[in-house]
C-alpha positions in Angstrom: 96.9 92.2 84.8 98.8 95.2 83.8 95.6 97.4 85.4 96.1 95.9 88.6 99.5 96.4 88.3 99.4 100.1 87.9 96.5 100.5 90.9 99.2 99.2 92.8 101.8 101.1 92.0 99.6 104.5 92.2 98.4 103.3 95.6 102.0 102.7 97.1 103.0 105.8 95.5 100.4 107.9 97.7 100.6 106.2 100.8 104.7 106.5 100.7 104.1 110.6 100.8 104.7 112.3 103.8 101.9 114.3 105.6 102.1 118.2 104.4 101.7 118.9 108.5 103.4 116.4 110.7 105.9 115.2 107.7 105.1 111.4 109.3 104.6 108.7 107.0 102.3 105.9 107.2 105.3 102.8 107.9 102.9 99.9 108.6 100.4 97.8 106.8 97.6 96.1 108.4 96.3 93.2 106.5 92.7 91.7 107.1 90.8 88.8 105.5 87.2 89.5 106.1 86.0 86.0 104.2 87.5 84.3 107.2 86.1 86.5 109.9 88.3 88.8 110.5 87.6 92.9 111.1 89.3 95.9 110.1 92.2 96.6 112.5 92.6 99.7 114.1 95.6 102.0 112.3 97.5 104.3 115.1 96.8 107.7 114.1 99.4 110.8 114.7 99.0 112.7 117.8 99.7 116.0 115.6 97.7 116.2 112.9 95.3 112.6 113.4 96.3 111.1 110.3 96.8 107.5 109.9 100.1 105.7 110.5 99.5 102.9 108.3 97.4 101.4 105.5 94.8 98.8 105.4 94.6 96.2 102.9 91.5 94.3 102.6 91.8 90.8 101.0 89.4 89.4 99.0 89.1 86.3 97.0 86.8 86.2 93.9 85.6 82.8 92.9 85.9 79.3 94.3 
């Protein structure tokens, strides 16, 4: 538990940088469940430097 734990923590700590270019910071999380259909979502990109203003977070459920 204490891995998944840290992935975590190392993954909000890079998406909650700023971009070197634009200084923007991705401020939205998009949230998809692909088991039940669903498709990536699009994530708005900046009009300055075309990096994404948000994050994606795929669920997946392992088992039954």
């Amino acid at each position: 538990m204490s891995f998944i734990k840290s992935r975590l923590r190392r993954l909000e700590d890079t998406y909650g940088q700023a971009c070197p270019e634009c200084y923007h910071k991705p401020d939205q999380g998009y949230v998809y469940y692909p088991d039940v259909g669903q498709e990536a979502p699009e994530v708005p990109a900046c009009v300055a430097c075309g990096g994404t203003l948000g994050f994606v977070l795929k669920v997946v459920y392992e088992g039954g």
